[in-house]
C-alpha positions in Angstrom: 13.3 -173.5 111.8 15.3 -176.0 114.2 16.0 -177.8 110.9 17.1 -175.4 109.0 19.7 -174.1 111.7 21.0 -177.6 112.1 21.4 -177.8 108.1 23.3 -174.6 108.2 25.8 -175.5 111.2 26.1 -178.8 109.0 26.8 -176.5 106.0 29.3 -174.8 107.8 31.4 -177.7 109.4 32.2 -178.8 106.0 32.8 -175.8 104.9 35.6 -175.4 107.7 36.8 -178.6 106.7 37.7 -177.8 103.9 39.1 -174.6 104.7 41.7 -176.2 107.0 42.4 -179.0 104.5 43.1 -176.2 101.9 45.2 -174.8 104.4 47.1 -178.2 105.6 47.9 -178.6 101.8 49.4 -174.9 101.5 51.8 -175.2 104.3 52.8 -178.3 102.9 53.4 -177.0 99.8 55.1 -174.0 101.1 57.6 -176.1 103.1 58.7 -177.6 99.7 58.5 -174.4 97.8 60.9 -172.9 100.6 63.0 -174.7 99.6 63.9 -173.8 95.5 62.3 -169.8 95.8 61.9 -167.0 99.2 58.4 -167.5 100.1 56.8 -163.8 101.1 55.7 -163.0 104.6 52.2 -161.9 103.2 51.9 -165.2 101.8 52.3 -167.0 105.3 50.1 -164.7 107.0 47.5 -165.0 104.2 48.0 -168.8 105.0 47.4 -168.5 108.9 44.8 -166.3 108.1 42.8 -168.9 106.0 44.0 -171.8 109.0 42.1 -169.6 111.7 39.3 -168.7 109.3 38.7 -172.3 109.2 38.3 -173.1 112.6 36.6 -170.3 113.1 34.0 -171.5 110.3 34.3 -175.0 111.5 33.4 -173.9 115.5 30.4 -172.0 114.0 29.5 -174.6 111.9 29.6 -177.0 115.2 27.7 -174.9 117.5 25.2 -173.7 115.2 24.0 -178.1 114.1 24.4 -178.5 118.5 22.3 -175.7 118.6 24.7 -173.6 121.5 24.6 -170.8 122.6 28.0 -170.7 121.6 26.9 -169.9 117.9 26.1 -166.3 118.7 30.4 -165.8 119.9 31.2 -168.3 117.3 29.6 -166.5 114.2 30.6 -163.3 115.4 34.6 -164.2 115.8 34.1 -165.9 112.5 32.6 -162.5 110.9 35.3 -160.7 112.4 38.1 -163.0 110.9 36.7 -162.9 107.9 36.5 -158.9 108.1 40.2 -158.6 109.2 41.1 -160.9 106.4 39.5 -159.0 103.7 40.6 -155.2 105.3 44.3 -156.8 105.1 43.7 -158.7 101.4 42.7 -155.3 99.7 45.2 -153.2 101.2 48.4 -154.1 98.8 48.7 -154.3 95.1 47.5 -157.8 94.2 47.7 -159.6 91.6 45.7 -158.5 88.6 45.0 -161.7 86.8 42.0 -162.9 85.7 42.2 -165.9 88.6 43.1 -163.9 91.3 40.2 -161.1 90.5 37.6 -163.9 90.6 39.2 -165.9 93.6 39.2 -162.5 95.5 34.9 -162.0 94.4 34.1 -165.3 95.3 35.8 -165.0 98.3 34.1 -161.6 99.1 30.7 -163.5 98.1 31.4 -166.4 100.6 32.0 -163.4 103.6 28.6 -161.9 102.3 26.6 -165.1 103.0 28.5 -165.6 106.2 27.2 -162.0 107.3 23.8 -163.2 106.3 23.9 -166.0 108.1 25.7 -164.7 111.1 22.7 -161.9 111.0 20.1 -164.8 111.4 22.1 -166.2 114.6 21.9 -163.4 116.1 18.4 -163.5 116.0 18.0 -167.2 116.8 18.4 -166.5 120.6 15.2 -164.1 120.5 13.4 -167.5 118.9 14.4 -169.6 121.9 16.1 -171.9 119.4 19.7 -172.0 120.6 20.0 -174.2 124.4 
């Protein structure tokens, strides 16, 4: 089971990485788009939302392959991000294009397999796995 914890925290760092490289790339690109068209508020929030979401995926991902007992706060901010995130994403009137429709599902897949996972590190204390 150590194993598989550790493969899952490794999982989860690159998954964080990529996250915040996504979101490194979409500032930039913002800062250059600022410049020809207005650039919406909801699109720099969704941005800094994604940027936190990353290191909050990142941290758990860390924690979790160290083994901490920091994975049980880590996962749980994560989850909550994420949660924020979505409440706030489904609250306007979106896009309704094809893209944007399956971006939003894959993104509301991801947050399901996050909550899955979370659930397991909440029980990996009980195990005696996390130090």
């Amino acid at each position: 089971m150590e194993w598989a914890a550790r493969a899952i925290g490794v999982f989860y760092v690159m998954g964080g990485l990529l996250l915040l490289s996504q979101s490194w790339l979409n500032w930039r690109l913002q800062a250059e788009l600022s410049r020809f068209v207005r650039i919406r508020l909801d699109d720099y929030v969704e941005e800094l939302a994604t940027a936190l979401g990353g290191l909050m995926v990142l941290a758990s991902g860390v924690s979790l392959a160290l083994l901490s007992t920091w994975a049980v706060s880590a996962f749980v901010a994560g989850w909550t991000v994420q949660a924020v995130y979505l409440l706030w994403a489904s609250r306007g009137a979106w896009s309704r294009s094809a893209f944007v429709v399956r971006c939003r599902r894959q993104t509301v897949h991801a947050f399901a397999g996050f909550t899955a996972v979370t659930a397991l590190v909440l029980c990996l204390p009980t195990l005696g796995l996390l130090r």
